[in-house]
C-alpha positions in Angstrom: 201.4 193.9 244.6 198.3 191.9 246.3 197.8 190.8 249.5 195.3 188.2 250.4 193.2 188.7 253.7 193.0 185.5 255.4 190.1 185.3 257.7 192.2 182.3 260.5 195.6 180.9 260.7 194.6 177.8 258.6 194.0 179.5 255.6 197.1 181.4 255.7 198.7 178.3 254.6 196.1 177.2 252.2 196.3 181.1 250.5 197.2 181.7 247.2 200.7 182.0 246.1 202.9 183.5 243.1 205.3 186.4 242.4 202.4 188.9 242.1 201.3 188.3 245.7 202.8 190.0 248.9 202.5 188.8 252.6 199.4 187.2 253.7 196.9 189.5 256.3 195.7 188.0 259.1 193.9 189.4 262.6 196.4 189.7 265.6 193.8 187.6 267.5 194.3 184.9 264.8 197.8 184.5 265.1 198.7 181.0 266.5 200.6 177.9 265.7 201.4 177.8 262.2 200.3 181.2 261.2 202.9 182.0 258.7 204.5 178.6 258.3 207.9 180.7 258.5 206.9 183.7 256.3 206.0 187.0 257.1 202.7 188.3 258.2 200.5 191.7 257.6 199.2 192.0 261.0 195.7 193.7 261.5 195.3 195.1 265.0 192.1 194.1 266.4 193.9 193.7 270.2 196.6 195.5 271.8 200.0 195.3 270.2 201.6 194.7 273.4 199.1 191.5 273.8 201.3 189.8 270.6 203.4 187.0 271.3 207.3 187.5 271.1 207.4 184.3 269.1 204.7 184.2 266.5 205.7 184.9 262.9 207.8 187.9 261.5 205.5 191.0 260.8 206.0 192.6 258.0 203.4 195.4 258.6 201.0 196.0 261.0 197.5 197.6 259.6 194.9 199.3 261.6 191.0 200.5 261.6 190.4 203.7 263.1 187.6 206.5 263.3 188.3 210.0 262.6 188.4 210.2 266.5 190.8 207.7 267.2 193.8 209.3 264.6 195.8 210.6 267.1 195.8 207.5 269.7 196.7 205.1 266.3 199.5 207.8 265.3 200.9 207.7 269.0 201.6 203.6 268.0 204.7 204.6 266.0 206.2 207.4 268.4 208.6 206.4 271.4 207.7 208.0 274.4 206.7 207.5 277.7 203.2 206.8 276.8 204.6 204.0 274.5 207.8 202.9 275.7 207.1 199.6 273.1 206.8 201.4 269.9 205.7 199.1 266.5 208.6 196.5 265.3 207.0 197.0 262.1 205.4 199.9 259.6 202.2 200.9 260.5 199.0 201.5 257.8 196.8 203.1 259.5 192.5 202.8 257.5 190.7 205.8 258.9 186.8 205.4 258.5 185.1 209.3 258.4 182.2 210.4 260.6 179.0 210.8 258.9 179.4 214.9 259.1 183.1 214.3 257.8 184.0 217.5 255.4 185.3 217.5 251.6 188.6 216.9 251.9 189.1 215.0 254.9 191.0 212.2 253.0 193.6 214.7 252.1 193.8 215.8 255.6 194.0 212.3 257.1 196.9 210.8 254.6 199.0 213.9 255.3 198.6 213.3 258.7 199.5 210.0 258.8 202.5 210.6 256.6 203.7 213.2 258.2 203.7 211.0 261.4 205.9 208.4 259.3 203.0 205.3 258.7 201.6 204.4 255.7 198.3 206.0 255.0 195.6 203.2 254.2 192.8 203.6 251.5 189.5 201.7 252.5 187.6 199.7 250.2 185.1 200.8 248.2 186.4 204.6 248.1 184.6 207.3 246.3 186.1 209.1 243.5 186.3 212.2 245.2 187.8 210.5 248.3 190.5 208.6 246.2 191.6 211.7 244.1 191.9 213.8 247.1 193.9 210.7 248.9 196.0 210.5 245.6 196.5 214.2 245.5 199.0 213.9 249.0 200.3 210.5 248.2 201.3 211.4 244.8 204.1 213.6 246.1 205.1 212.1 249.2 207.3 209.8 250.4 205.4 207.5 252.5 203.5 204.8 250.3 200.3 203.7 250.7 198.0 200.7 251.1 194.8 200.2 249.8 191.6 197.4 250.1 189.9 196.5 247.4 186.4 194.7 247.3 187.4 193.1 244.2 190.1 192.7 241.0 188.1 195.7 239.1 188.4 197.9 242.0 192.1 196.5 242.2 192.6 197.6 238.7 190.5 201.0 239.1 192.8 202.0 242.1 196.5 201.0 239.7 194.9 202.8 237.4 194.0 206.1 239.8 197.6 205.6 240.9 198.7 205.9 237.5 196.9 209.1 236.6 198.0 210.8 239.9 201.6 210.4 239.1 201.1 211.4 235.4 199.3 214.5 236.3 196.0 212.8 234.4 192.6 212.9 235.4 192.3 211.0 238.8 188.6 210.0 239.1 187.9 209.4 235.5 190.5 206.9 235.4 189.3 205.4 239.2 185.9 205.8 237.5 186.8 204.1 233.8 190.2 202.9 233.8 192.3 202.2 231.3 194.0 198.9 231.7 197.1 199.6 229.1 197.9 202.9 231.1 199.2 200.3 233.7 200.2 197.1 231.8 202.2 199.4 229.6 204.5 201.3 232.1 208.1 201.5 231.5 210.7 200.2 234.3 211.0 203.5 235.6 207.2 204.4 236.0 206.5 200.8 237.4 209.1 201.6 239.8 207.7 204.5 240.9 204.1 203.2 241.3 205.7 200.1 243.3 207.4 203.5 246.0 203.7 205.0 245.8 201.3 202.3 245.7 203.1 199.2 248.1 200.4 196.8 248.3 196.6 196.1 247.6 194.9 194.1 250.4 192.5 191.8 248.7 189.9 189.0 249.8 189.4 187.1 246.5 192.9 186.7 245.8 192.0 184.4 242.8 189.6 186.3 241.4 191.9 189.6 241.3 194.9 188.0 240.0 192.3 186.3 237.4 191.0 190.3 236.6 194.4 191.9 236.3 195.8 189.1 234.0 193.0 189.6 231.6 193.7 192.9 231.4 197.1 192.0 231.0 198.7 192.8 234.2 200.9 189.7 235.8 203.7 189.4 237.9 205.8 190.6 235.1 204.4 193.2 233.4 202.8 194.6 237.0 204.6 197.1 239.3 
């Protein structure tokens, strides 16, 4: 369910580990000798894909930064074609960042756009309620799965919980805003099964400090989707 951003290779191995975690993230210009000690690796594309040694670890996503601008160029990354005869090896997320005239709704816009075009749809960090319930309001009924970035394990649990309330039909930003902790630790199999197919991962920095805030709110590697 977490992810832990790894700022260099060497920390990748010094990372925090357990069942509740997911594949480290590290920069594509960080990847070097060692950088998954044989595991897979969320790549974050900071240089040209193409630049990516053939034999550095196994990827088992690629994420992305773009503007508003740059969509259709980061899109392009996961279609054949003769403009990209090397397509991704791996699922794209793709984090859009809006203009500073951006419109209401442009979060809706952008995940169905990115769905549609088969990646993964990325929610940034420190989202704003409005922006994560129109974001939910696409995801909740598609078939793509998103990632999200969280600044820390209340945010982590604020987004579960938003997740949650999309899929129940509940009130999206009151529980982004307040959440209730026993809406998630209490799901049945089924409903943790679907938030795993909605919700696939949460990129994380402090990964001991949000594994520390979800387990106090009791949300572990067994009782978490």
């Amino acid at each position: 369910m977490l992810s832990q951003r790894c700022p260099d290779a060497a920390a990748v191995s010094r990372r925090r580990l357990g069942a509740i975690f997911g594949p480290p993230v590290l920069a594509a210009s960080a990847l070097g000798s060692g950088s998954g000690s044989g595991d897979s690796v969320v790549v974050s594309l900071d240089v040209a894909p193409d630049t990516l040694a053939s034999d550095g670890p196994a990827v088992a996503r690629f994420d992305l930064d773009c503007s508003l601008e740059q969509l259709d160029d980061a899109i392009e990354l996961t279609q054949p074609g003769e403009s990209n005869p090397h397509p991704l090896s791996a699922p794209l997320a793709v984090f859009v960042a809006p203009d500073d005239d951006s419109e209401a709704g442009w979060a809706a816009e952008v995940a169905t756009r990115i769905a549609d075009a088969g990646a993964h749809p990325g929610l940034r960090a420190g989202p704003s309620p409005d922006e994560v319930a129109d974001f939910l309001a696409v995801l909740a009924h598609s078939d793509a799965g998103f990632v999200a970035r969280a600044t820390s394990g209340a945010e982590a649990l604020a987004i579960l919980a938003a997740t949650v309330a999309a899929l129940r039909g509940d009130d999206v930003r009151t529980a982004f805003v307040t959440p209730d902790p026993s809406r998630v630790a209490g799901l049945n199999q089924d409903a943790a099964e679907a938030l795993r197919t909605v919700l696939l991962s949460i990129e994380v920095d402090d990964a001991e400090e949000a594994e520390r805030h979800l387990a106090a709110h009791g949300i572990t590697a067994t009782a978490a989707p």
